[in-house]
C-alpha positions as CSV (number, residue, x, y, z in Angstrom):
1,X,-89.9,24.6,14.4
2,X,-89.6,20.9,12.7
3,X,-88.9,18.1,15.1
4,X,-85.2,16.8,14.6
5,X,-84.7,13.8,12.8
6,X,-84.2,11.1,15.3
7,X,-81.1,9.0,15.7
8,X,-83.2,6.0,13.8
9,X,-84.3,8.4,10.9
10,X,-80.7,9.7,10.2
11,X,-79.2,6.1,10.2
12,X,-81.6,5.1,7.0
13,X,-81.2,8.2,5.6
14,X,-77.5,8.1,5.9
15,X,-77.7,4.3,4.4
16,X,-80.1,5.3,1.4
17,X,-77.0,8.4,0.6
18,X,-74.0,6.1,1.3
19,X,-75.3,3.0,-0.5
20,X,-76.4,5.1,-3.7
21,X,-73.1,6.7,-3.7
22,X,-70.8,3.8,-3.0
23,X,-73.1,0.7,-2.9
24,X,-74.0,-1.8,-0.7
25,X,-71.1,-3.8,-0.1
26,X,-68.9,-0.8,0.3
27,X,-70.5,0.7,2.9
28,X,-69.8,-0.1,6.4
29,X,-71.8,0.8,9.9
30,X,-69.0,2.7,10.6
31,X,-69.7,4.9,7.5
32,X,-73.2,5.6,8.2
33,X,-72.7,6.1,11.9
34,X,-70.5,9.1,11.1
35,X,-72.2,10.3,8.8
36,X,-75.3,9.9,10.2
37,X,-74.0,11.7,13.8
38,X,-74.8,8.8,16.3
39,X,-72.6,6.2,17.9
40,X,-72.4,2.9,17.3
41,X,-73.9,2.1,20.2
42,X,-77.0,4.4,18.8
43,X,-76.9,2.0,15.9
44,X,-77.3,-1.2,17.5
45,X,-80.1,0.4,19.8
46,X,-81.7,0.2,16.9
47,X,-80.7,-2.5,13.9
48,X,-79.4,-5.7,14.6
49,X,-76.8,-5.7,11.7
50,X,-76.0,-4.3,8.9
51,X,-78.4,-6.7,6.8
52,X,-81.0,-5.2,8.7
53,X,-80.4,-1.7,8.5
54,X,-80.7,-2.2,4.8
55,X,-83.7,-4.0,4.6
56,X,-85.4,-0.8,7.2
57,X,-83.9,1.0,4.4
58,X,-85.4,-0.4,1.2
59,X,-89.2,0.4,3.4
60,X,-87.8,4.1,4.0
61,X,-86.5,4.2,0.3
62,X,-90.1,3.4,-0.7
63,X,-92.3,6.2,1.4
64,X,-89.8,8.6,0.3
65,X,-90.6,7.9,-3.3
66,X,-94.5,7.9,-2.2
67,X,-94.2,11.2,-0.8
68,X,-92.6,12.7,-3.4
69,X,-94.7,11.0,-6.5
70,X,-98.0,11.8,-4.2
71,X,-97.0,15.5,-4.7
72,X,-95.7,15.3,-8.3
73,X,-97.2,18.0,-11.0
74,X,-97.9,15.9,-13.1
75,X,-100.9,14.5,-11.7
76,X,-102.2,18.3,-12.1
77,X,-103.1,17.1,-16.0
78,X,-106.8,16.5,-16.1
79,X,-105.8,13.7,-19.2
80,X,-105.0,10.1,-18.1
81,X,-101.9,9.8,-21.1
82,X,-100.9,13.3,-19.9
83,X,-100.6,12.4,-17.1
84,X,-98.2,9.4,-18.0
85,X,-96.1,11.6,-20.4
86,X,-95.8,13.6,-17.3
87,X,-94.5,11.0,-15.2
88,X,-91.9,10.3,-17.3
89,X,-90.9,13.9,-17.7
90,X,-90.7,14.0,-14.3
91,X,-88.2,11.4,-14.2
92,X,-86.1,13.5,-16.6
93,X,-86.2,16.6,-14.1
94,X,-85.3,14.4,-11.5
95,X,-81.9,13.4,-12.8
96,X,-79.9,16.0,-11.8
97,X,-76.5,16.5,-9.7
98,X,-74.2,13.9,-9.1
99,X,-75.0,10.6,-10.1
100,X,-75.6,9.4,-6.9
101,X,-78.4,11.7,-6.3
102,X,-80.6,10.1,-8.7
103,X,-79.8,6.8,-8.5
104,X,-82.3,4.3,-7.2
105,X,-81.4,2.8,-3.9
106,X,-83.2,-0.2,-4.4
107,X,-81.8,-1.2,-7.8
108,X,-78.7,-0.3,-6.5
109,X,-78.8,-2.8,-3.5
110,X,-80.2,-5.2,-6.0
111,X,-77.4,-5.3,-8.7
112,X,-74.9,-6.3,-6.0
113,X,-77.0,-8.9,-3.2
114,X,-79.7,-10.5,-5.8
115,X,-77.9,-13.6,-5.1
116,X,-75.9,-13.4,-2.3
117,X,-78.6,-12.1,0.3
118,X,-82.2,-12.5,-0.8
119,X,-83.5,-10.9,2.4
120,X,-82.5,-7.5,1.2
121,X,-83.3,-8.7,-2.5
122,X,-86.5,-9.3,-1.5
123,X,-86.8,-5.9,0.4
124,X,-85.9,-3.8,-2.2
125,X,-87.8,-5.8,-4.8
126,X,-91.3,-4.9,-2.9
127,X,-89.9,-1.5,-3.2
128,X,-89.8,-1.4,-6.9
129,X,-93.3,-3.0,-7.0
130,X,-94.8,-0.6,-5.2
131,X,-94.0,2.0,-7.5
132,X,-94.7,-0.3,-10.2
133,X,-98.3,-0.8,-8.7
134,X,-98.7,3.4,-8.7
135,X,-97.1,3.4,-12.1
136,X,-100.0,0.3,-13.3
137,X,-102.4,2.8,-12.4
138,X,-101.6,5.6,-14.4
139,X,-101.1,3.1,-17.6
140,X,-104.7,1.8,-16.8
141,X,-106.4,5.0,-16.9
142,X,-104.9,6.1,-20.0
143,X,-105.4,2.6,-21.6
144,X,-109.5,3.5,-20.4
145,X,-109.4,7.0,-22.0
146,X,-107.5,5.5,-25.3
147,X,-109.2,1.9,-25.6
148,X,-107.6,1.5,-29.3
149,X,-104.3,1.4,-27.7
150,X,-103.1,-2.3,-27.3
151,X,-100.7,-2.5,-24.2
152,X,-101.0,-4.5,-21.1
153,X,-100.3,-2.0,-18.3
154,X,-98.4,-4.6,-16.2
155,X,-95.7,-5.3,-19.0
156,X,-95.6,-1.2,-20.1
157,X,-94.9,-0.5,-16.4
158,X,-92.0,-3.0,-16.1
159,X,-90.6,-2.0,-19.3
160,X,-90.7,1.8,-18.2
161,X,-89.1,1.2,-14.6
162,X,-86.6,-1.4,-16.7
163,X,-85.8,1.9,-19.0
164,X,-85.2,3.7,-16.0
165,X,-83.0,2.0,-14.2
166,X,-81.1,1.6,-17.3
167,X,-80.8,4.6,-17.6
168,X,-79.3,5.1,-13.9
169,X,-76.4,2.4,-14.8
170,X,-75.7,4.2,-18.4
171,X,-74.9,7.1,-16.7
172,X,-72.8,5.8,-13.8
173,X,-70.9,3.8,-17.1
174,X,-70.5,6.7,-18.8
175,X,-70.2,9.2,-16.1
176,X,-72.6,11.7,-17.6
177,X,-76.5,12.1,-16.7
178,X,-77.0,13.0,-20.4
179,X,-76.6,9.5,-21.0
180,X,-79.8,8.9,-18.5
181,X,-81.9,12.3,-19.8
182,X,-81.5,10.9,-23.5
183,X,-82.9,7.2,-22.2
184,X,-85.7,8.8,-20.7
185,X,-86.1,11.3,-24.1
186,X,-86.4,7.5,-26.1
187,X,-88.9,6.4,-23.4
188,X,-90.9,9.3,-23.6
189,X,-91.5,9.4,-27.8
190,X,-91.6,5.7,-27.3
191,X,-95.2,5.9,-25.1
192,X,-96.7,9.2,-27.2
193,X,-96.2,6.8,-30.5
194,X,-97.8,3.7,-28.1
195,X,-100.8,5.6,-27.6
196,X,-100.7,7.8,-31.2
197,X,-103.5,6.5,-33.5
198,X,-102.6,4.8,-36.4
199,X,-103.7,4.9,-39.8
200,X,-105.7,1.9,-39.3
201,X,-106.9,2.6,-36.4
202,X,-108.4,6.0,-37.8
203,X,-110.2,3.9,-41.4
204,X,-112.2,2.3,-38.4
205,X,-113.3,5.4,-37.4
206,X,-114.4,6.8,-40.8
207,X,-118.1,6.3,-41.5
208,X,-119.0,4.5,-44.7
């Protein structure tokens, strides 16, 4: 039988839920107290404020996303660029339920604090990099296995994780998480024409 989640683990958990679903500012400690079981008391055992809670949050926001990318299917494909088109799919599978479910903690946070608390800005902006690093790393290997691709992996890993969390707002805007899945859709044929050979990089292949 699994260990319960203890009193600390439930607070961030409860914070990452309540924050995607209602956002930062909107969210009180007497909102993730209830609905994370524990008293108030239990809560400042354990966080200072409510500042601090959210930058423990952005760090447990970040393993959960390591955990679940580490696993992923996608890194079954023994091709690099599959293995990137498979990342993105796996975006698209992952927007699913309620908008809140999908949406990113992080640049959630972000939209509403980047200039009122850089603390938590700052938090939440190491998050995104660190899936930006594992996300350079994918890019790189299939920029090795396809060297007539120009791209610099930094800038194609921004632009996807900017795509992404475009996406997320579109379909909070529009209420709809087709609005997200067709973002991703553009993102996807956008990186299989990146890597696609052109015509003239197929003459330079053609012996004289």
């Amino acid at each position: 039988m699994a260990d319960a989640p203890t009193s600390r683990h439930r607070l961030l958990s409860a914070t990452i839920d309540l924050v995607r679903a209602n956002g930062y500012l909107a969210t009180r400690v007497d909102d993730v107290c209830a609905a994370a079981g524990v008293t108030k008391g239990s809560f400042f055992h354990h966080f200072a404020s409510k500042d601090e809670l959210a930058i423990a949050a952005a760090g447990a926001w970040n393993e959960r996303a390591a955990q679940v990318f580490a696993q992923a299917p996608y890194l079954l494909h023994p091709r690099s660029l599959d293995r990137l088109l498979g990342y993105v799919k796996f975006r698209r599978q992952l927007i699913a339920g309620e908008n809140w479910e999908f949406s990113c903690y992080a640049g959630t946070t972000i939209q509403e604090v980047h200039e009122t608390n850089p603390a938590i800005r700052d938090a939440c902006a190491a998050a995104i990099d660190g899936h930006l690093e594992m996300l350079r790393g994918l890019i790189d290997r299939a920029l090795v296995e396809n060297p007539d691709t120009e791209a610099d992996s930094g800038s194609l890993a921004l632009h996807i994780q900017a795509v992404i969390q475009g996406a997320f707002v579109m379909a909070k805007a529009r209420q709809d998480r087709r609005a997200a899945t067709a973002c991703i859709d553009h993102l996807h044929r956008y990186i299989e024409l990146l890597f696609a050979p052109s015509p003239r990089r197929k003459s330079r292949k053609v012996p004289s």
